[in-house]
C-alpha positions in Angstrom: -11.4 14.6 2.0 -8.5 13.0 3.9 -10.7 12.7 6.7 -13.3 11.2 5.1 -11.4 8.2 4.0 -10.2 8.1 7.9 -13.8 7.6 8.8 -14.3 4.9 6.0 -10.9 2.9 7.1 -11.9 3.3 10.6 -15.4 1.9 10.1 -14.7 -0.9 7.7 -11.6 -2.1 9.9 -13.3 -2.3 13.1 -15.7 -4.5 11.9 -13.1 -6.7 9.7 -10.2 -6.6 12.1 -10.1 -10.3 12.1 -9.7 -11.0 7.7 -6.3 -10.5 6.6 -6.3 -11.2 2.7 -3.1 -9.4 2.0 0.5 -11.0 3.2 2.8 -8.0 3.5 6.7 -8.2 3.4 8.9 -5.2 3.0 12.3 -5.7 1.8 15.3 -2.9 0.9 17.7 -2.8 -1.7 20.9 -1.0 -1.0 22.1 -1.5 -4.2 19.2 0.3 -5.8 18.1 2.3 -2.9 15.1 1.2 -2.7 12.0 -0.3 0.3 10.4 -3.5 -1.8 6.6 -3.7 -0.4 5.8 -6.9 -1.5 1.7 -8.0 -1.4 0.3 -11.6 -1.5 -3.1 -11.5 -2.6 -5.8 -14.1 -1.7 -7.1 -16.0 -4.5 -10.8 -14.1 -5.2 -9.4 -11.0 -3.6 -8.2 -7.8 -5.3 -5.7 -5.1 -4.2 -6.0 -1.1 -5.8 -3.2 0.6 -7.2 -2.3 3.1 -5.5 -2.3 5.6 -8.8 -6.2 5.4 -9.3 -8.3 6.3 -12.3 -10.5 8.4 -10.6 -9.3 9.2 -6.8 -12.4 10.5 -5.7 -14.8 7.5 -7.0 -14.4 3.9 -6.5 -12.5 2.2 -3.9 -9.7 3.5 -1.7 -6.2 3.3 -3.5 -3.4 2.0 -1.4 -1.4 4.1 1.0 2.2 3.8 2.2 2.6 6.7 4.8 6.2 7.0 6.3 6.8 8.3 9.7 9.4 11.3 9.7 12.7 9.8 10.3 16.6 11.9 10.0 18.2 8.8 9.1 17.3 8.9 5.1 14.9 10.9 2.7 12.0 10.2 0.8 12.4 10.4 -2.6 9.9 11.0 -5.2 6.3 9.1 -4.8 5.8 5.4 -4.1 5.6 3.9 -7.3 3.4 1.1 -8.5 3.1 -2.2 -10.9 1.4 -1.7 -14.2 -2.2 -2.6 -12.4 -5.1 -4.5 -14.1 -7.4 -1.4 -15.0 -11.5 -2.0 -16.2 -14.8 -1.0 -15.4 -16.6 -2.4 -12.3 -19.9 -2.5 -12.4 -20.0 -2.3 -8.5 -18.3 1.3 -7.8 -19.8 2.6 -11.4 -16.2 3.5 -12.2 -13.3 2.1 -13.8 -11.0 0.6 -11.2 -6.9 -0.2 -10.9 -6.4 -3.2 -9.0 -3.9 -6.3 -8.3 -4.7 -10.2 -8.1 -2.5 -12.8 -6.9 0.7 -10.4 -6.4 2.1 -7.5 -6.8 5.0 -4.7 -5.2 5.4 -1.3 -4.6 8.3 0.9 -4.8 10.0 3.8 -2.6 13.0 5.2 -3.7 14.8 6.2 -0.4 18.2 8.3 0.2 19.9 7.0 3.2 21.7 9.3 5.8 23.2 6.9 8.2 24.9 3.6 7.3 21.9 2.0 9.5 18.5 3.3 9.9 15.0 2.5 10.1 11.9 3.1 8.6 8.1 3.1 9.9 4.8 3.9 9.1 2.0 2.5 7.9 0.1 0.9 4.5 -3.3 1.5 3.9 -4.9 -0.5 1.6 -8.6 -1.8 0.5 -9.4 -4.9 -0.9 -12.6 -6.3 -2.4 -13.6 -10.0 -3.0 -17.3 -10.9 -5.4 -18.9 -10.4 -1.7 -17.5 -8.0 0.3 -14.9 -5.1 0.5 -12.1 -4.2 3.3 -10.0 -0.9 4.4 -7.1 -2.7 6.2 -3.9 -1.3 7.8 -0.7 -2.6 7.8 1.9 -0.6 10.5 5.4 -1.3 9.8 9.1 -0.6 11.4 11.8 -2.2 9.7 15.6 -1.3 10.7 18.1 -1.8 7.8 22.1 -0.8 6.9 23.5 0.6 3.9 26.7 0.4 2.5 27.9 2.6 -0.1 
């Protein structure tokens, strides 16, 4: 299945590469130990959660991949906003999905004082016209203090 939504991502971004509905900006707090992925939403444009109703129907959910790193661990799944969650008529299925705003969560343990994290967001977003599989890569060096 995992390739399957490759081939979709792959197909729908090549042919959208240009629209960009979606301002990314990651932020980390050592305090809480925790990467912020903050979205920006385009008015008319929705974002999906990345805890969908029903995974294998609908749009693609979002998708924060992390590149292997020995400078902190993952901890626990990347966790979500309370998302707006109704039927769409267009997929047939009911649907989680952001407007305006929303953030993301990854709770991290660092190894290093300073490290840095990379990888990637996959994300699909849908406007009354058209939907898009976009990817957003990411590397982002921060410190830590205990």
């Amino acid at each position: 299945m995992k390739s399957f939504y490759s081939i979709i991502y792959l197909f729908i971004y090549q042919v959208s590469f240009s629209q960009h509905p979606v301002n990314w900006t990651i932020n980390y707090s050592p305090q809480k130990k925790i990467v912020i992925f903050n979205a920006t939403i385009d008015s008319n444009w929705h974002l999906y959660a990345v805890n969908v109703p029903f995974p294998n129907e609908g749009p693609l959910p979002t998708i924060i991949e992390f590149e292997k790193q020995k400078n902190y661990l993952l901890k626990g799944k990347v966790l979500q906003e309370r998302p707006i969650t109704k039927y769409d008529k267009g997929f047939g299925t009911k649907v989680a999905y952001y407007k305006n705003k929303t953030s993301f969560y990854q709770k991290i343990k660092p190894l290093k004082s300073s490290f840095e994290i990379s990888g990637v967001v996959k994300y699909m977003v849908c406007d009354n016209s058209q939907c898009l599989a976009l990817e957003k890569e990411f590397n982002m060096a921060f410190n830590h203090q205990d």
